[in-house]
C-alpha positions, 0 to 999 in steps of 0.5 A: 922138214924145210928142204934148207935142212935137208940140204945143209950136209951136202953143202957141207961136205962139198964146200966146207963149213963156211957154206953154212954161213950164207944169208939163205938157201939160193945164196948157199948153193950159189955159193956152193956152185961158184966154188965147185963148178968155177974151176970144170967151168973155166973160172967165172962162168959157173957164177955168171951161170948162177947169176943169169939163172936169178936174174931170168926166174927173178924177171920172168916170175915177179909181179910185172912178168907178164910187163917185162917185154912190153906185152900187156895184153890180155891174153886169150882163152887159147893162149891160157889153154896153151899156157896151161897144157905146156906148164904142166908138161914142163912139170912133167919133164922135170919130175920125170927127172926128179924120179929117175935122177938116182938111178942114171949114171954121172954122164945121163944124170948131167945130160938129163939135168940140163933138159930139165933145168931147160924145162923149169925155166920154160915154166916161167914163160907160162907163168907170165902169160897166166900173170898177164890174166890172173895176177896183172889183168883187170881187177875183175880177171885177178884171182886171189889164188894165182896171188897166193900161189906167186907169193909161194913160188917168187917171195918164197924162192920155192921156185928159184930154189929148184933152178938153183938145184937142177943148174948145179945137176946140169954143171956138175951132176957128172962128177957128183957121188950117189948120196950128194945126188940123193941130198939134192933130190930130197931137197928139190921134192921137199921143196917142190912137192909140197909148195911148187907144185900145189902153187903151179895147181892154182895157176892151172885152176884158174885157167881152167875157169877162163879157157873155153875148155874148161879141162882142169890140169894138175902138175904131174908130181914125181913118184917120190914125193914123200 
């Protein structure tokens, strides 16, 4: 099941039914987090929160980022090595959270979010040293599995959906009620396990084969993927 079905009740239940009619996913939980998250936020800052959150994933993670602040180096073997050990222990911030999320009272639930929302962010900033290698180096550094595993994670919106979910944790997770956090949950891993986290694997493939090391990485999974 497509984490879009699992996530329509809770949009539902808090926002209304005319959530339902948003053109997608992002676009339904933006919505959700401008109606909800205005008035705890002081009006408008909740969808300047949501808006800055798409413009970061969507430069940071398109097929210039490894172009977007002028560096188009070809990063070395010890950038790639570093890029790939900090990526993964990203993932495993924000699994380790994904995994505990319905156990944690409303105030550690919200605090947690935010350090994980910061951590998923963070993978982008991996992402565009691996990009500069892998997905815009040279045609004989390009890798046909980093391409397939950036269509995953940006054309798809895998990846934004997961900073759309953990920025609604970490603006309203203390005034959210155990099931809307199971929805949410349930959401992100269906959507994570089985997509971000297998496209975050190839990047780290790909690494392994160029860094002297040769250490192949996975990204740690949360303990319930389903």
């Amino acid at each position: 099941m497509r984490p879009q079905n699992v996530v329509v009740p809770l949009v539902l239940a808090l926002n209304g039914y005319s959530a339902a009619a948003s053109p997608s996913l992002s676009g339904v939980i933006n919505n959700m987090m401008n109606n909800l998250l205005g008035p705890l936020a002081g009006g408008g800052a909740a969808s300047s929160n949501a808006g800055s959150s798409n413009a970061a994933t969507s430069r940071a993670s398109n097929g210039n980022s490894g172009t977007a602040n002028g560096n188009t180096r070809q990063p070395s073997n010890q950038a790639i090595a570093a890029a790939a050990t900090s990526w993964r222990l990203d993932t495993g911030t924000v699994s380790n959270f994904l995994s505990n999320a319905e156990s944690m009272t409303p105030q550690q639930l919200q605090q947690q979010g935010t350090i994980a929302l910061d951590a998923e962010k963070d993978e982008l900033i991996h992402k565009a040293v691996l990009d500069r290698m892998f997905l815009n180096g040279t045609r004989a550094n390009q890798d046909a599995g980093v391409a397939d595993a950036n269509d995953v994670l940006v054309n798809q919106s895998t990846f934004q959906f997961i900073v759309d979910g953990l920025t609604l944790i970490s603006n309203r997770g203390a005034n959210m009620q155990p099931d809307e956090v199971s929805t949410l949950v349930r959401a992100m891993n269906q959507d994570r396990c089985p997509l971000v986290l297998p496209a975050i694997d190839k990047y780290l493939a790909a690494a392994a084969g160029a860094s002297n090391d040769g250490v192949l990485l996975q990204a740690v999974r949360p303990t319930n993927c389903e």
